[in-house]
C-alpha positions as CSV (number, residue, x, y, z in Angstrom):
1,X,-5.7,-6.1,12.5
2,X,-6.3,-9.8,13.2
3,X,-3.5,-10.6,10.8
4,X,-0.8,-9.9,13.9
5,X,-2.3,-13.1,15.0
6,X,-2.4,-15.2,12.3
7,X,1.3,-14.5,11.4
8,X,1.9,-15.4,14.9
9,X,0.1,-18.9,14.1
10,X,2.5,-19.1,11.3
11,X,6.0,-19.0,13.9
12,X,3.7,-20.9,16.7
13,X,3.1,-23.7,14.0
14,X,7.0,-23.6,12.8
15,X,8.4,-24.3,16.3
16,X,5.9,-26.9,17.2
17,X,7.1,-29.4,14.8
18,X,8.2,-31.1,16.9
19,X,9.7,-34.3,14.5
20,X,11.6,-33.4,11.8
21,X,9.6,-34.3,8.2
22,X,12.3,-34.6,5.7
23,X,9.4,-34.3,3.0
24,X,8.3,-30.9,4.7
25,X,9.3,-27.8,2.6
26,X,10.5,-24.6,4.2
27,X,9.8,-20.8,3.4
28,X,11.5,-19.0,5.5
29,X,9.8,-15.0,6.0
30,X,9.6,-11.9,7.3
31,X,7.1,-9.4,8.7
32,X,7.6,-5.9,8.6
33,X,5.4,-2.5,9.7
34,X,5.6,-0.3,6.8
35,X,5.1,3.5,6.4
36,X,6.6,3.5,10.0
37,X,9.4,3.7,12.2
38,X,7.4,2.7,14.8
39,X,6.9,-1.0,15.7
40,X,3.5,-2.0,15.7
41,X,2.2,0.7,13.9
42,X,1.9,1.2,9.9
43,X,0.7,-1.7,7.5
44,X,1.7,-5.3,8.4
45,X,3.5,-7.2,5.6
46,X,4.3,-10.9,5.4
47,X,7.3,-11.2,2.5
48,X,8.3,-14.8,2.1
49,X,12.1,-13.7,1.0
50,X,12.4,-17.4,-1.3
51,X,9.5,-18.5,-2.7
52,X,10.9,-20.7,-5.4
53,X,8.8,-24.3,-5.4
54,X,5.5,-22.5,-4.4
55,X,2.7,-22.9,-6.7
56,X,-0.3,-20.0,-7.3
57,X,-2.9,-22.0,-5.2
58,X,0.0,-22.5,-2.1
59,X,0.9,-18.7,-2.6
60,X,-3.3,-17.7,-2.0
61,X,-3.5,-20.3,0.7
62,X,-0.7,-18.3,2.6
63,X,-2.1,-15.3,2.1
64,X,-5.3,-16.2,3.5
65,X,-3.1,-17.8,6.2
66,X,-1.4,-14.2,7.1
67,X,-4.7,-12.5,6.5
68,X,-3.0,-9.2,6.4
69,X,-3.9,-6.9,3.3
70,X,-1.4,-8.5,1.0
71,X,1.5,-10.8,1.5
72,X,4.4,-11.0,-1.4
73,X,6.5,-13.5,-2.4
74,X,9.6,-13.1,-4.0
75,X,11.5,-15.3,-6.7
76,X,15.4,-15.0,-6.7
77,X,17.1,-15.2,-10.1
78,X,20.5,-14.8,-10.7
79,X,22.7,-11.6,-10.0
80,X,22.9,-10.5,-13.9
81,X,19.1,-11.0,-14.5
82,X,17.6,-8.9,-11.3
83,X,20.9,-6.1,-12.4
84,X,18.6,-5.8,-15.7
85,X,15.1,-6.8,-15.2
86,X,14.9,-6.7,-11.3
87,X,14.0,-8.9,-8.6
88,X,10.9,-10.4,-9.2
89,X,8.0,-10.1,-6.7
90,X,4.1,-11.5,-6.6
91,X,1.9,-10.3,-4.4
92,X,-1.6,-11.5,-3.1
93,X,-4.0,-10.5,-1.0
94,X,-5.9,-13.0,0.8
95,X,-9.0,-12.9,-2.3
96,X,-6.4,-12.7,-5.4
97,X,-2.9,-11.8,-7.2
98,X,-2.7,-7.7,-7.3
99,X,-0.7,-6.4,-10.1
100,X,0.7,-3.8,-7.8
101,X,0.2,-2.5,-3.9
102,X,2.3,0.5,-2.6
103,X,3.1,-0.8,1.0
104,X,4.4,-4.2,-0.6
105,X,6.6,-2.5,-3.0
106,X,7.9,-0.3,-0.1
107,X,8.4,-3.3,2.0
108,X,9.6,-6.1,0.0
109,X,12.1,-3.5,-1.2
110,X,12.9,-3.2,2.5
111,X,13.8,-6.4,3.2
112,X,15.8,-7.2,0.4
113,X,17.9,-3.8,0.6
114,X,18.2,-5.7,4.8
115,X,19.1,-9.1,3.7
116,X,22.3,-7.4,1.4
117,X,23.8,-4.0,2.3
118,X,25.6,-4.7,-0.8
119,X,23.3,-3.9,-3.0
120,X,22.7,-0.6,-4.8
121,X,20.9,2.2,-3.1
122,X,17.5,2.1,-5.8
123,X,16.1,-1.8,-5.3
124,X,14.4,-2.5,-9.1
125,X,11.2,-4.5,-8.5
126,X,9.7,-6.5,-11.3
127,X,6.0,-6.6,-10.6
128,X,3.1,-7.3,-12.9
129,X,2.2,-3.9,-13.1
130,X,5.8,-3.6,-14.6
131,X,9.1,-2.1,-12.6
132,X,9.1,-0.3,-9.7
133,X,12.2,1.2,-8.3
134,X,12.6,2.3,-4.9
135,X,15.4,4.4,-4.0
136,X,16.9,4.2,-0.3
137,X,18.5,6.8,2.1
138,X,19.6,6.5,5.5
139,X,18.9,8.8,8.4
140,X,18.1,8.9,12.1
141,X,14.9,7.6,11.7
142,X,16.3,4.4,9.5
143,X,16.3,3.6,5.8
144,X,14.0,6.1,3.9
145,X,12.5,4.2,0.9
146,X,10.6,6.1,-1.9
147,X,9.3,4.3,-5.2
148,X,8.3,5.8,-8.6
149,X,4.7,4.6,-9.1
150,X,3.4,4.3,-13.0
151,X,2.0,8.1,-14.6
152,X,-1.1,8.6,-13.4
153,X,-4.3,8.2,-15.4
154,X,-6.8,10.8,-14.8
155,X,-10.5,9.5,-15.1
156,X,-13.9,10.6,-14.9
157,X,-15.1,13.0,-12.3
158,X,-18.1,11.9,-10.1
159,X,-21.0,13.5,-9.0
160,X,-20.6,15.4,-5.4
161,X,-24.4,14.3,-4.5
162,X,-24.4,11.0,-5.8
163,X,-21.2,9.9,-4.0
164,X,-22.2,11.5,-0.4
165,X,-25.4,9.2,-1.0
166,X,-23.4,6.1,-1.7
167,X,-21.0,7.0,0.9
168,X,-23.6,8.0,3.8
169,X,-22.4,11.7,3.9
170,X,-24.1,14.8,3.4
171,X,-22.9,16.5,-0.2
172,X,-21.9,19.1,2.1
173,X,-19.7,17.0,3.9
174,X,-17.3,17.1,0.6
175,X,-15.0,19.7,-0.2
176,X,-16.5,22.0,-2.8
177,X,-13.3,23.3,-4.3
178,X,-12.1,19.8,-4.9
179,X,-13.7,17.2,-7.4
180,X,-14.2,13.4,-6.7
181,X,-12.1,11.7,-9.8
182,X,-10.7,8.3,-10.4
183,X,-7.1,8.4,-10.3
184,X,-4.5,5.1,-11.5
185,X,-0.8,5.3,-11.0
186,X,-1.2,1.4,-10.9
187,X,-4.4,1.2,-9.1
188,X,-7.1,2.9,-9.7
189,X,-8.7,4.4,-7.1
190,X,-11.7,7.3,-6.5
191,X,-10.3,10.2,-4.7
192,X,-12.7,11.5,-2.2
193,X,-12.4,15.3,-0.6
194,X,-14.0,15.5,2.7
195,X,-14.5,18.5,3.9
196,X,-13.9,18.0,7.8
197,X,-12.2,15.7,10.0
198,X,-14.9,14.8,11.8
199,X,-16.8,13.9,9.1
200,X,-14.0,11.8,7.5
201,X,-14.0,9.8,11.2
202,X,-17.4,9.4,11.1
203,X,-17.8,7.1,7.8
204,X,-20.2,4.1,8.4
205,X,-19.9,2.2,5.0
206,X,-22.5,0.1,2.9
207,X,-20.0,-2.0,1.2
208,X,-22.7,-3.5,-1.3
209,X,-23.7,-0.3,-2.1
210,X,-19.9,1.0,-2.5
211,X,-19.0,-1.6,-4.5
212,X,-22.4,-2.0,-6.9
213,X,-21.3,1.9,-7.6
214,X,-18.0,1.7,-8.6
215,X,-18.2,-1.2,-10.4
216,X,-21.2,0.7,-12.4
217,X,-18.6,3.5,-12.9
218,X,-17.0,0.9,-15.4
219,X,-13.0,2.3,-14.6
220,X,-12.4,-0.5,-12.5
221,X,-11.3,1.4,-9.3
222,X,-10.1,-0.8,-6.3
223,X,-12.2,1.4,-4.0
224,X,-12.4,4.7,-2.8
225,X,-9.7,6.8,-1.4
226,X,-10.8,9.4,1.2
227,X,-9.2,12.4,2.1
228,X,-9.3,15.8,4.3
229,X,-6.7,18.8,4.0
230,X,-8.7,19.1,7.5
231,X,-5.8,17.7,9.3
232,X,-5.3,19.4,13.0
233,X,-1.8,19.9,12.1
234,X,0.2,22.1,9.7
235,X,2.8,19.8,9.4
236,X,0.7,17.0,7.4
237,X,-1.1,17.9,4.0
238,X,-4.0,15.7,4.2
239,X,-5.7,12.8,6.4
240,X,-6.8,10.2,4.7
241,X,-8.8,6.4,5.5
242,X,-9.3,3.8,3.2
243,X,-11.7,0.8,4.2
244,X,-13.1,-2.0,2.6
245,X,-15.5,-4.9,3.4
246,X,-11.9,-6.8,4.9
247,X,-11.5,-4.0,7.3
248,X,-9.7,-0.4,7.5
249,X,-6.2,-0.5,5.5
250,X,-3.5,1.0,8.1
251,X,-1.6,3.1,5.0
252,X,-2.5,2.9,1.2
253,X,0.7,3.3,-0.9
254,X,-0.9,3.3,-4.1
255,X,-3.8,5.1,-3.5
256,X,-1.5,7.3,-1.9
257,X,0.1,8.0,-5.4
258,X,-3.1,8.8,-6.6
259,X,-3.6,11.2,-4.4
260,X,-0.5,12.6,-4.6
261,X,-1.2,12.8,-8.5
262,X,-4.1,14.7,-7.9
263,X,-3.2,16.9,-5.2
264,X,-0.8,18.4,-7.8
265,X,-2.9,18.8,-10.1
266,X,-5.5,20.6,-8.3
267,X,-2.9,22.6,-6.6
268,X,-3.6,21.4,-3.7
269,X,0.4,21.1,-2.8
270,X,2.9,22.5,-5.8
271,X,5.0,20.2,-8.0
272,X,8.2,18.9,-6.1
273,X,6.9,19.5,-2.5
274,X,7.6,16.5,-0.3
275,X,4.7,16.2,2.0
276,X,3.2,14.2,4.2
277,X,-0.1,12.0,4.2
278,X,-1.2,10.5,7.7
279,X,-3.4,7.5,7.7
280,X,-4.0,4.3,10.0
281,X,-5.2,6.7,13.3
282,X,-8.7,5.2,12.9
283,X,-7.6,1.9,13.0
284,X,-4.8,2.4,16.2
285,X,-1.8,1.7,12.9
286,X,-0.4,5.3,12.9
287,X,1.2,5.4,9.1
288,X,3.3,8.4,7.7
289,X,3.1,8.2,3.7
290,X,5.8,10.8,2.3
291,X,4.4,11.9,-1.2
292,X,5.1,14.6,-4.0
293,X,4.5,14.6,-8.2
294,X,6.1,16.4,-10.8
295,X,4.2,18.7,-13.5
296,X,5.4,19.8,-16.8
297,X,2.4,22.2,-18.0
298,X,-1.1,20.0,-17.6
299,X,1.2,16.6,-17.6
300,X,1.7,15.5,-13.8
301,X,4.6,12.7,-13.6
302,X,7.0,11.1,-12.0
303,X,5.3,10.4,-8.7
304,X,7.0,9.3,-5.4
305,X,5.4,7.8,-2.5
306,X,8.1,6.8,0.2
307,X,8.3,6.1,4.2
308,X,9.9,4.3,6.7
309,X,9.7,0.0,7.5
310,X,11.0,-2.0,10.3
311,X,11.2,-5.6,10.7
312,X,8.7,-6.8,14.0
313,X,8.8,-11.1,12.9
314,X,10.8,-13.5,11.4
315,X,10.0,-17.7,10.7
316,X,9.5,-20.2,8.4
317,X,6.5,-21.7,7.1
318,X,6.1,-25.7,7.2
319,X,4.1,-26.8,4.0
């Protein structure tokens, strides 16, 4: 939430240059709200569109300098490479390089398919979790992107009582019918079932405690992922929140495919079903995460998380 203005620093620090350096280098980028339509809502998302000449340590130090929940930078290479292996893209948050982040993928993917109409409807993005597509449609709302995150990889399921404990619930705050499991498609996350709304709102986390518990639960999940088919409105399939010890995260994109993952599996939605996942309203970002899965007997595949992204800032950084 304070990454709105730091960004801003970034175009406030651009035009007050007031002498041209001929030694200064130039990154020219974008910012974008992703998962929405809506400006100033969804997850913020600083994509330097050329970042050719930057090394690993500059690439941090700008993402520290955005202090959003992950900035990307992407590398051009020539028309017949990206056709086969796609365009690459890094992305950091402002601690460390993420193999993989679902509202970067969305929105990266946004601005390239903005900077050339030309190119194809599906946008191949060569990550280091591997490649991503993201296929494009446009309606009244704007350009509909939806990405194909990795299979998912079910993991172990946790303990109802020990969880509420680490989380500061009740155990009868979590859904009964549901099980807490980490799911990856990408990131691995632990989906959580609440069983109320107001219960999911009223999470006060001990981030030492959340983090000593899942790095004791030795699957590497990123964090935990929580949701509520408690939603107020029949039109949206589950609320969820995500928060860390850097703040609540607007809309989670690939904890989202998780969830989408394991929704189907559990039955919680059937196989195909495009539905929709709301997230952000704690943190005043409204987000609208489009997800469904596909099942083939006990396999689930083939799992799409898309939404909406418009552009909100555009500069260049001075380095």
């Amino acid at each position: 939430i304070a990454a709105s203005t730091a960004s801003g620093g970034l175009i406030k620090y651009a035009a007050a240059s007031g002498t041209p350096d001929a030694a200064a280098r130039r990154f020219p980028y974008v910012q974008m709200d992703v998962f929405s339509s809506q400006r100033l809502e969804g997850n913020q998302l600083v994509v330097f569109t050329d970042a050719r000449g930057l090394t690993d340590a500059e690439m941090l130090a700008l993402a520290r300098e955005t202090n959003l929940q992950e900035t990307t930078f992407v590398f051009p290479r020539d028309a017949a490479t990206e056709r086969r292996e796609g365009v690459k893209v890094r992305i950091f948050n402002p601690a460390d390089e993420m193999p993989f982040a679902g509202h970067p993928t969305l929105g990266t993917s946004n601005v390239l398919r903005m900077q050339d109409p030309s190119r194809p409807s599906t946008v191949l993005l060569d990550l280091k979790a591997g490649k991503i597509p993201v296929v494009f449609r446009d309606d009244a709302r704007g350009a509909f992107g939806e990405m194909t995150q990795l299979d998912p990889v079910f993991g172990k399921t946790h303990d109802r009582t020990r969880v509420a404990q680490v989380i500061g619930l009740h155990s009868d705050d979590l859904d009964p019918d549901l099980p807490i499991q980490t799911v990856s498609t990408g990131l691995a996350f632990v989906v959580v079932p609440v069983r109320t709304l107001k219960a999911l709102q009223r999470l006060h986390l001990d981030f030492d405690r959340n983090d000593a518990y899942l790095q004791a639960a030795g699957e590497n999940a990123l964090d935990f992922h929580y949701v509520t088919r408690d939603t107020g409105d029949p039109n949206v399939s589950l609320r969820a929140r995500n928060i860390d010890r850097f703040g609540e995260d607007p809309a989670t994109g690939s904890a989202s495919g998780c969830a989408a993952a394991w929704m189907v599996k559990y039955g919680v939605i059937k196989a195909e079903d495009l539905v929709l996942v709301r997230q952000g309203m704690e943190a005043n970002r409204p987000s609208e995460i489009f997800v469904r899965a596909s099942k083939d007997g006990d396999r689930v595949h083939n799992v799409r998380v898309g939404g909406y992204a418009v552009k909100v800032l555009e500069g260049v950084a001075i380095l």
